[in-house]
Each structure stands twice: as C-alpha cells, then as structure tokens.
C-alpha positions in Angstrom: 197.6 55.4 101.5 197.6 58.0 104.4 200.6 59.8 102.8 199.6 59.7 99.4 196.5 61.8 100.6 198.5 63.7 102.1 200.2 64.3 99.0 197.6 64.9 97.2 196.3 67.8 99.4 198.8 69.4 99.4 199.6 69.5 95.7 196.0 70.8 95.9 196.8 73.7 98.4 199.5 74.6 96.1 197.4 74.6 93.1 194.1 76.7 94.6 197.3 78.8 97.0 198.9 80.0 93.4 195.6 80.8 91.8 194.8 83.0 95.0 198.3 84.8 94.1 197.6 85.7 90.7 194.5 86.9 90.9 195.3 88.8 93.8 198.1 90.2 91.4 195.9 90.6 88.2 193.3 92.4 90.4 196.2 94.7 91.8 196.6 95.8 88.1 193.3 95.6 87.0 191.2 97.4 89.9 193.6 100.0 90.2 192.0 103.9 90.5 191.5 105.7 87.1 189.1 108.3 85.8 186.8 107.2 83.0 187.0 110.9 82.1 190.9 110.4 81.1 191.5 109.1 77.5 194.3 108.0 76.0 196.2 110.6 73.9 196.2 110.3 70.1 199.7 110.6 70.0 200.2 107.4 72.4 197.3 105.9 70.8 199.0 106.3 67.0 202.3 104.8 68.7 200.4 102.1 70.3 199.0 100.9 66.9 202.3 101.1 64.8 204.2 99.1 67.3 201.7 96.6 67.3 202.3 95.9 63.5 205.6 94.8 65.1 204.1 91.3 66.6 202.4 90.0 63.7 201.4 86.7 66.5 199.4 89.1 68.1 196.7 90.4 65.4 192.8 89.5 66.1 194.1 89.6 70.0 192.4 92.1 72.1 195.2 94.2 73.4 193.8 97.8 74.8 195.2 100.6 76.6 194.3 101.6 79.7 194.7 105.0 81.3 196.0 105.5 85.2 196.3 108.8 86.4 197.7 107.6 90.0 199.6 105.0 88.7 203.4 105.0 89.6 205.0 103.0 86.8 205.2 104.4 83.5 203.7 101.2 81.9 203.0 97.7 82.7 201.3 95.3 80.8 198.9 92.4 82.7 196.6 89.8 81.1 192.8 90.1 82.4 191.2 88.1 85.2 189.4 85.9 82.8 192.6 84.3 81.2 192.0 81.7 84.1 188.9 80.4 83.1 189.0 81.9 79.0 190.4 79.7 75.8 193.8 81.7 74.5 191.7 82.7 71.7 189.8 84.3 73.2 192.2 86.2 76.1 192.2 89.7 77.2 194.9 92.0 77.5 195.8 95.4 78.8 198.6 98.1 79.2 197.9 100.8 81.7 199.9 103.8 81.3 200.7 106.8 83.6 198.7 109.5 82.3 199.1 112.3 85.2 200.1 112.0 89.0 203.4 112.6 90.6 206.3 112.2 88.0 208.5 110.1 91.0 208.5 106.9 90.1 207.3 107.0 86.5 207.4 109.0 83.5 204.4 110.8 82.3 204.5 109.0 79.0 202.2 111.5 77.2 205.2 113.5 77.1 207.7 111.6 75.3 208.3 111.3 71.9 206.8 109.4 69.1 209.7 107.1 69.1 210.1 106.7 72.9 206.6 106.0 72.9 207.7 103.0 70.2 210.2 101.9 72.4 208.6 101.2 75.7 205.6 100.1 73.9 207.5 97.7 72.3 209.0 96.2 75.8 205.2 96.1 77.3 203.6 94.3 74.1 206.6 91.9 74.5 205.1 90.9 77.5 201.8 90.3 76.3 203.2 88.5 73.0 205.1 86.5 76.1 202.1 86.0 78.3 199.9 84.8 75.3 202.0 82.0 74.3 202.0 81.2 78.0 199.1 77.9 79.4 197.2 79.5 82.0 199.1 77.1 84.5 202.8 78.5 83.1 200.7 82.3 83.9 199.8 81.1 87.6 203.2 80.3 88.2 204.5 83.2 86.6 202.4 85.2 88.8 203.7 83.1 92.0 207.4 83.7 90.5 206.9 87.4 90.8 207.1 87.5 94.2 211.5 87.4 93.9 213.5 90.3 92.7 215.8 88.2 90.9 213.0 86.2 89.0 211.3 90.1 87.8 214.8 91.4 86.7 215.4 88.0 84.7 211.9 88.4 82.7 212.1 92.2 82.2 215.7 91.5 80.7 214.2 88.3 78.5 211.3 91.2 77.3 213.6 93.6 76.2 214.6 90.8 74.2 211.5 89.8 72.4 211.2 93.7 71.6 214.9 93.6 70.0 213.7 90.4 68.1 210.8 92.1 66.4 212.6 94.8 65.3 212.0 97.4 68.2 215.8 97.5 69.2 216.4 100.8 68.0 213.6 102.7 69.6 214.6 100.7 72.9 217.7 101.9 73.0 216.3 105.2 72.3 214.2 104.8 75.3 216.5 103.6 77.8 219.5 105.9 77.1 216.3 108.3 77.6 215.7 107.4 80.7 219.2 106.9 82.3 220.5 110.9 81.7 217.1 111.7 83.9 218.3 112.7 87.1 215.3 114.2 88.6 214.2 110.7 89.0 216.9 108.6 90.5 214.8 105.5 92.0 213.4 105.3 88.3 216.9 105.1 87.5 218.1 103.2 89.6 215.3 100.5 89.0 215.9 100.7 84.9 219.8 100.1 85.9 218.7 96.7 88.2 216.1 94.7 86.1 216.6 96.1 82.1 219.2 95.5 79.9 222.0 98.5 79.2 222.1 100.6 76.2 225.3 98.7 75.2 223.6 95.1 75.5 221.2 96.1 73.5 223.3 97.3 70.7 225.2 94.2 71.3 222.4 92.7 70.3 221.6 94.5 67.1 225.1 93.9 65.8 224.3 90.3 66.3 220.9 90.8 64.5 222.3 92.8 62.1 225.6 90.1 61.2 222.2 87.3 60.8 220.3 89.3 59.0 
C-alpha cells in the first residue's frame, strides 16, 4: 500500500510538474513586450488570410496575429493559456511576428514578399493546425518535450510537412532558399540549416505529391 502511494504521488508531481512547464512556456510567448501602438501590416495581414484558406480544419478557429517589436524570432506560433482549462472548440491561438528590433536573429517579416510571407505563414499555421488536433495532455507534454534540441528540430521538420501537405510547398521552398543565401545573418542560418528541412527535401517532396496527385 505504502508504494502504491508513493506511486501515486509521484505520478501526481509529474502531472501538476508538466503543467508548471507549459504554462511557464505559454506565458514566455504570451507576456512577451509589445506596443499596442504597433499594428500588423496589411500586406502581412492579406498574406495571413490567404494562407489560412490553405487549412480548411481550421475555419471558425480563432487564430490572430500578434505584433512583437523586440521579439527575436521571425515567427512562432503558441496556443493561449486557456487551452488548459478551454473545450478545443473553443481554443485560442496566436502568431507573434517580428515587427521591428534588431534584424540578428530574425527577419523583419514586414519586409518580405507577398509569397515569403505565404511561406512561413504556412509553416507557423501548421503548428497551430498541429496543436489543435492535439488533447490538452498531448500539449502539456509537448510543452515538457520542448525542453530537447533534438525533440524541437524533429517537430519543426514534421511542420514543414503539414505546410507541404496543404499545398504551401512551393512558397516554402521559396522561403527557405530565401533565407539560406542571407549572410548577414549566420546564427539565423545556421538554425534554419539544424531544425527545417532543405530546399531539396522539400522538392523531394513535391515530386512525390505531384506523382500522387
């Protein structure tokens, strides 16, 4: 009896220990500095709503973007704090996006082109169509997950993926040959190079797609 308490407190610990990590996470995303003065662009904001035509599963979701001025990354997508206690129905999503700041580690995205702006779009709303077909347990562990390298290069490679399967390939190839002949920014580089897939894996890929199609 003594160990099966034992057992059972610490599968508890474990529980509440990985729903301290993700909100910890989500709130790293979510309370991030950003001037409510800074809107989003049209131009990103036109991109934003033709790519979304491109996941049909995620119509009627609410899916916003967010602006970041300081923010290093480009983009990154993040479900809200309330998908822990919310139905899926009725989940929150966001994609905050580098609008301003130093250009070191990201690329100011206001910049780029309508179909770059297609392309990484298309890579951060596969992680929301991802996260949303997630249970809020599979999105706690997720959260616990990316804590490893490994396990962050593996799902950014898999979201590339979803993009390529809902017809985004060509715009992320766009994007990432984009990126790689940068060399003003060579950690940004560099960390496309570790954790995405190469412009010849994805058109790999669409020759596969295009043979099943």
């Amino acid at each position: 009896m003594f160990l099966l308490n034992q057992q059972i407190q610490f599968s508890t610990s474990k529980k509440w220990l990985g729903i301290l990590l993700l909100i910890g996470l989500l709130l790293q995303a979510h309370t991030s500095l950003f001037s409510p003065s800074v809107s989003i662009p049209k131009q990103v904001q036109t991109a934003f709503e033709e790519t979304l035509q491109y996941y049909p599963e995620l119509g009627g979701v609410d899916v916003k973007l967010v602006p970041k001025p300081n923010k290093s990354a480009s983009m990154s997508a993040a479900p809200k704090v309330n998908v822990l206690w919310r139905n899926k129905k009725n989940r929150q999503y966001r994609i905050y996006i580098k609008l301003g700041g130093p250009e070191k580690n990201g690329l100011q995205v206001q910049q780029l082109s309508h179909e770059l702006l297609l392309g990484v779009l298309g890579h951060e709303l596969g992680h929301i169509a991802d996260y949303h077909q997630k249970t809020r347990w599979q999105l706690i562990c997720m959260g616990i997950q990316q804590m490893s390298k490994k396990y962050v290069a593996q799902m950014e490679r898999q979201t590339d993926k979803i993009a390529i399967e809902h017809g985004l390939g060509n715009y992320l190839l766009q994007f990432r040959e984009y990126v790689l002949q940068l060399e003003h920014m060579p950690k940004f580089k560099q960390r496309t190079i570790k954790n995405y897939l190469t412009p010849n894996e994805i058109k790999a890929l669409l020759q596969e797609q295009s043979k099943s199609n």
